[in-house]
Each structure stands twice: as C-alpha cells, then as structure tokens.
C-alpha positions as CSV (number, residue, x, y, z in Angstrom):
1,X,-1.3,-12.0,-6.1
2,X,-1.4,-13.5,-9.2
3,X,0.9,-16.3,-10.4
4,X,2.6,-14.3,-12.8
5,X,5.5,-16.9,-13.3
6,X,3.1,-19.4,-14.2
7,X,1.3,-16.7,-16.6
8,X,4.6,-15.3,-18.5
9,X,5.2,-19.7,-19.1
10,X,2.0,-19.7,-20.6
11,X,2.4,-16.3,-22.4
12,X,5.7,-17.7,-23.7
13,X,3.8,-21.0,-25.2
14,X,1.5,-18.3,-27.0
15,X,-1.6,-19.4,-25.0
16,X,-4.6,-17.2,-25.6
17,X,-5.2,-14.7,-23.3
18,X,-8.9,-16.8,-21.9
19,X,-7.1,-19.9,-22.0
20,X,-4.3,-18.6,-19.6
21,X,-7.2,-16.8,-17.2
22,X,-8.9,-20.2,-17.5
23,X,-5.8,-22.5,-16.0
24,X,-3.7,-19.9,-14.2
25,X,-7.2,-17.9,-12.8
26,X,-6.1,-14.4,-13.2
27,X,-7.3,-11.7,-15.0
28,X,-7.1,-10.3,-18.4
29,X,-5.4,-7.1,-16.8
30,X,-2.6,-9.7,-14.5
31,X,-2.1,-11.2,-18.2
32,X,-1.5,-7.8,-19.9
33,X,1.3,-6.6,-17.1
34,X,2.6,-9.9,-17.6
35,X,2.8,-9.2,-21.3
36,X,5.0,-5.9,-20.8
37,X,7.0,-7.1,-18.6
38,X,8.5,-9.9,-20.9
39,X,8.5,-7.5,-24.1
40,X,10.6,-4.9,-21.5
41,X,12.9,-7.1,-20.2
42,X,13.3,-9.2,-23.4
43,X,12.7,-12.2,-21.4
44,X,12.3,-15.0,-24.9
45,X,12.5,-18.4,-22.8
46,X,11.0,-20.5,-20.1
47,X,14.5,-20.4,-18.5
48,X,14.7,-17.0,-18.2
49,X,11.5,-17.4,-16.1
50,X,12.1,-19.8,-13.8
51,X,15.4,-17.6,-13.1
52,X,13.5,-15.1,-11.8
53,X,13.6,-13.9,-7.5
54,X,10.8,-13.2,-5.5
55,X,12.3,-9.6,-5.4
56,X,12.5,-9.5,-9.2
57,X,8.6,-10.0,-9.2
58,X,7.9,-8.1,-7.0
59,X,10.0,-4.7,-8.6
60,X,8.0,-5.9,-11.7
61,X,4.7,-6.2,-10.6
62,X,4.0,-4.0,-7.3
63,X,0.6,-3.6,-6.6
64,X,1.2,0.0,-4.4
65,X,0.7,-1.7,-1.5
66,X,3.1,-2.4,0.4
67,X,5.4,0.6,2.2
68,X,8.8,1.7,0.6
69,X,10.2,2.2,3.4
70,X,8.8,-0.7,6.0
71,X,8.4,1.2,9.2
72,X,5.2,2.1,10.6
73,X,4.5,5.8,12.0
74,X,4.0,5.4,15.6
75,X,0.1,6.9,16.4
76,X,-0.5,8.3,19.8
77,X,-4.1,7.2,20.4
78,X,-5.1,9.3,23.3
79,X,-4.3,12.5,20.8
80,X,-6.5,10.6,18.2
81,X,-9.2,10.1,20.7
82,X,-9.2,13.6,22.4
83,X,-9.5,15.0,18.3
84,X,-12.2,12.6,17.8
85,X,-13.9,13.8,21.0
86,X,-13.4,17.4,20.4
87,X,-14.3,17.1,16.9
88,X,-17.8,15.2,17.5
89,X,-18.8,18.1,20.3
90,X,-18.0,21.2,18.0
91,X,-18.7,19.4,14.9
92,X,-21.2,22.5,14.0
93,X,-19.2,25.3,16.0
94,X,-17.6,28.1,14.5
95,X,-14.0,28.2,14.5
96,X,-12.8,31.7,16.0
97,X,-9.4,32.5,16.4
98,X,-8.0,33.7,19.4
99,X,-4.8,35.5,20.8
100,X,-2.9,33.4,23.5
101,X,-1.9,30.5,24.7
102,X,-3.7,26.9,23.1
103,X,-5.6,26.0,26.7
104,X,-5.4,22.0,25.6
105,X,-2.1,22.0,25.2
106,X,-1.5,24.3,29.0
107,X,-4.0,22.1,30.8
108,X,-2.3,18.5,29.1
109,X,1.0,20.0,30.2
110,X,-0.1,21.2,33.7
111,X,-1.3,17.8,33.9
112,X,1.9,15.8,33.5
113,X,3.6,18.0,36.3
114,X,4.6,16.2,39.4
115,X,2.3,17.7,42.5
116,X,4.1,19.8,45.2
C-alpha cells in the first residue's frame, strides 16, 4: 500500500505529480486518490495529516481487499474433493434428470450410521 500520508504532505507542498512518484514511489493513480481525498474532506494542512488513524486511511483508501465482515466461510474439503472428482469423470456426460432419491447423498448418509 502506498504511503498515502507521506503523498497528501507532498500534495499539500504542491509537488508535481512525477516528483511525488519519484520520492514517495507510488503511482500516478495512488497520487490522484490521494488528491480527492484531501479536496473531499477539506483537509488544507500538514496537521490535519499527521491527525489522521490508521482506520481513517483505510475508510479512505480501501483497495476491495480485505473482507467487511472478517470471518472466513468454513470449506468442507472432502465435499470439494468428491465435486472435483465427480466433476473430472463426467466432465463430458450428459446431465439427465432423474425422479428419486440423490444416491450420493443416501450412500454418504448410510455411511455415517453406526453398524448393528
């Protein structure tokens, strides 16, 4: 990530746009969001920049990385790997549907009954 602190200083001291991708080593596009942001939030002063958090950065310069919401899906890997399988053997197959029960699903679940 770019050192956009560094690049709204520099901004602020009206550096040229190649000077500041020169000493901060960003790009011209990293310079241009840096831009907006200081003409949206009327930020006028090297104060004002130093002031800023580490989540005010990031709310003003996400990248669409990272999740909103932080948790991970859990992925069960044997149904991944039994798709993968399946998928690789019919790969050309027709798909035909058929009446009844799904015979993966009855044969997983007879599977994970106790023995009498």
């Amino acid at each position: 990530m770019a050192d956009y602190r560094l690049i709204m200083a520099l901004l602020l001291q009206e550096q040229p746009y190649r000077q500041i991708q020169v000493m901060a080593g960003c790009s011209h596009r990293a310079i241009s969001r840096a831009r907006r942001v200081l003409d949206a939030e009327h930020l006028t002063t090297p104060e004002q920049i130093h002031a800023l958090t580490a989540e005010d950065l990031e709310r003003f310069f996400t990248d669409g990385r990272r999740s909103v919401t932080g948790e991970f899906v859990p992925i069960d890997i044997d149904k991944v790997i039994a798709e993968s399988i399946l998928n690789r053997i019919v790969s050309n197959a027709e798909i035909v549907q058929l009446n009844g029960p799904n015979m993966r699903r009855h044969t997983a679940a007879a599977q994970d009954l106790p023995e009498s």
